[in-house]
C-alpha positions in Angstrom: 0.0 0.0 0.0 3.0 2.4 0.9 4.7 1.8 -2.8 1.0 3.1 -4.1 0.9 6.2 -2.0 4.3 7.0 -3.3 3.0 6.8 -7.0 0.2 9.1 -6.5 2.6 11.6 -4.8 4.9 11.1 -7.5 2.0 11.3 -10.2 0.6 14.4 -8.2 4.5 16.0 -8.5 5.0 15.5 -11.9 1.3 16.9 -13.1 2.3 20.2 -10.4 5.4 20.3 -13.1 3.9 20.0 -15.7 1.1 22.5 -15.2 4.7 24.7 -14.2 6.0 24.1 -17.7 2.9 25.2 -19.1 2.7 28.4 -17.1 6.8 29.0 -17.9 5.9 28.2 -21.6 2.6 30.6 -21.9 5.4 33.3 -20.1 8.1 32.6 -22.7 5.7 33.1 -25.6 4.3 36.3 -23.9 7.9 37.6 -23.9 8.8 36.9 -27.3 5.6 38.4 -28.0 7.0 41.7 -26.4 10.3 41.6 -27.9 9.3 41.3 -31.2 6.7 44.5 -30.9 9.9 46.4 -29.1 11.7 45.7 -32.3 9.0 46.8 -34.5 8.8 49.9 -33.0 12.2 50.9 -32.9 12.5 50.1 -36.3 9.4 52.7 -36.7 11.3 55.3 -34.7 14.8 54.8 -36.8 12.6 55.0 -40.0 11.1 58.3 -38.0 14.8 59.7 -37.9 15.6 58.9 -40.6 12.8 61.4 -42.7 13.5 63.9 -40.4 17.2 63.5 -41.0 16.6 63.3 -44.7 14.8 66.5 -44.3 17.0 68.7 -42.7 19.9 67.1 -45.0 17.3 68.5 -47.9 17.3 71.7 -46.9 20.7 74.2 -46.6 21.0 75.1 -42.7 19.8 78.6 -42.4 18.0 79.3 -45.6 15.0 80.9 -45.9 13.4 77.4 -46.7 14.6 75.9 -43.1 13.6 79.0 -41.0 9.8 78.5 -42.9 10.3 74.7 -42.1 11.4 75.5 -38.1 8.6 78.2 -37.8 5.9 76.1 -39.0 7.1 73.4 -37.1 7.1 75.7 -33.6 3.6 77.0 -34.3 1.9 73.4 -35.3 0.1 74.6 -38.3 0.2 76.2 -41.9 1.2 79.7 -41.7 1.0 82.6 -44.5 3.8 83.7 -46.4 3.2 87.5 -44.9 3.4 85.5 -41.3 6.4 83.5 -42.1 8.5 86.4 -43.5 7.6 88.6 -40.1 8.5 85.9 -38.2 11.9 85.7 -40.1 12.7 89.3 -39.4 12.3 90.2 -42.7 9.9 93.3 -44.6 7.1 91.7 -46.3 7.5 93.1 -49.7 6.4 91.9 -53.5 10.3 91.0 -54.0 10.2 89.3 -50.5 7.3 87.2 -50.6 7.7 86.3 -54.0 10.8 85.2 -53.5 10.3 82.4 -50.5 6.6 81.8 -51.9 8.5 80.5 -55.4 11.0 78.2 -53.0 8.5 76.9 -51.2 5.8 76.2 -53.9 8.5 74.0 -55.5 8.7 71.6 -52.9 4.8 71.6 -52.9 4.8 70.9 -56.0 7.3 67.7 -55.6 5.3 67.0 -52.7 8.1 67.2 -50.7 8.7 68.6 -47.2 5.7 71.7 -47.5 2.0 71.7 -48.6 -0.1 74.6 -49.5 -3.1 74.1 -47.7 -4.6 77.5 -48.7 -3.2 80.3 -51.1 -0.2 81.6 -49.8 0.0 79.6 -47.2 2.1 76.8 -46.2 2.3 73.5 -43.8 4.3 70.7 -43.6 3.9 67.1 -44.7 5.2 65.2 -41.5 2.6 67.4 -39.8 -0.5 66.2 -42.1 -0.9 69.3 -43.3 -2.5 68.5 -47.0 -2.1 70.7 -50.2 -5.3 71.8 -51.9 -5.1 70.6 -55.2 -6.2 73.2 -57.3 -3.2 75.2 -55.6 -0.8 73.3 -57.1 -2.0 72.9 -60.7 -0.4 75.0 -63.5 -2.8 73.9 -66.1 -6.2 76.0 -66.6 -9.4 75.1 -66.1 -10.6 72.0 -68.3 -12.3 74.0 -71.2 -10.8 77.1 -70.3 -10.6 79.8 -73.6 -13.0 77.6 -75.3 -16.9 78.5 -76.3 -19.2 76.0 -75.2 -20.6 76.8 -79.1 -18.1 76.3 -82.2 -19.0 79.9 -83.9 -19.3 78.1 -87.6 -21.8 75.3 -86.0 -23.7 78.1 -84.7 -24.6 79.6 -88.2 -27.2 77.4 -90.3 -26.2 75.8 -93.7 -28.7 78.4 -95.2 -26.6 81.5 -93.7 -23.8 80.3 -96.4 -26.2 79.5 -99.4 -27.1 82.6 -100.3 -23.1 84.3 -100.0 -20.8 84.5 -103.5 -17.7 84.5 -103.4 -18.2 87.5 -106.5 -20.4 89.5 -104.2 -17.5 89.9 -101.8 -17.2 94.0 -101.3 -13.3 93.1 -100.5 
């Protein structure tokens, strides 16, 4: 009777070890389970870096276009081009703002680094800030210069019947 006490306490032993296994098991997967998100998200963070790294490599330290990149930046959201050259310490002037409006619309229009989310005014991509499309086109209007009437289908055949070439005053 002793030798089947012993089983059951060994039996009892081994199923407690088991059921340990499973518990270390379940907390191994759960780990791996964290490490690999960790490493996902630092990968995130060095892609991150990396664009804004590649950004400020993009633009010449202390150019007009990086102070208009640092001041959008600081205030959060698009800013005019009267705003940005104030805040630049600079007169706004025809010369003035046509000059950084002309550097800036030519990232916007490689969609790279600004938008133009109203006229004259600019944002920044990595901020969300979109670019109204019909800002950035340089094509008019579909139809534009056109008459929604030909002028010759406008006349009737019988406007042209009665007119020889003979009777022409010129």
């Amino acid at each position: 009777m002793e030798a089947v006490s012993e089983r059951k306490t060994i039996e009892r032993e081994l199923h407690r070890k088991q059921r340990e296994i499973v518990g270390l098991e379940t907390k191994l997967q759960n780990a791996k389970v964290y490490v690999t998100a960790l490493q996902k998200v630092l990968k995130l963070l060095d892609h991150a870096s990396e664009d804004v790294d590649q950004t400020d490599a993009k633009l010449r330290e202390g150019s007009a276009v990086a102070q208009a990149r640092v001041i959008i930046l600081n205030k959060e959201f698009p800013v005019h081009i009267d705003d940005l050259l104030i805040n630049m310490g600079k007169k706004v002037t025809r010369d003035s703002k046509a000059s950084l409006a002309s550097s800036l619309a030519a990232y916007v229009r490689r969609n790279e680094i600004f938008s133009r989310p109203a006229p004259n005014t600019f944002g920044l991509i990595e901020l969300g800030h979109h670019t109204v499309e019909s800002d950035i086109e340089d094509e008019p209007v579909a139809g534009f210069g056109r008459d929604a009437v030909s002028p010759i289908s406008s006349f009737g055949s019988a406007d042209f019947e009665e007119f020889d070439a003979d009777d022409d005053p010129l």
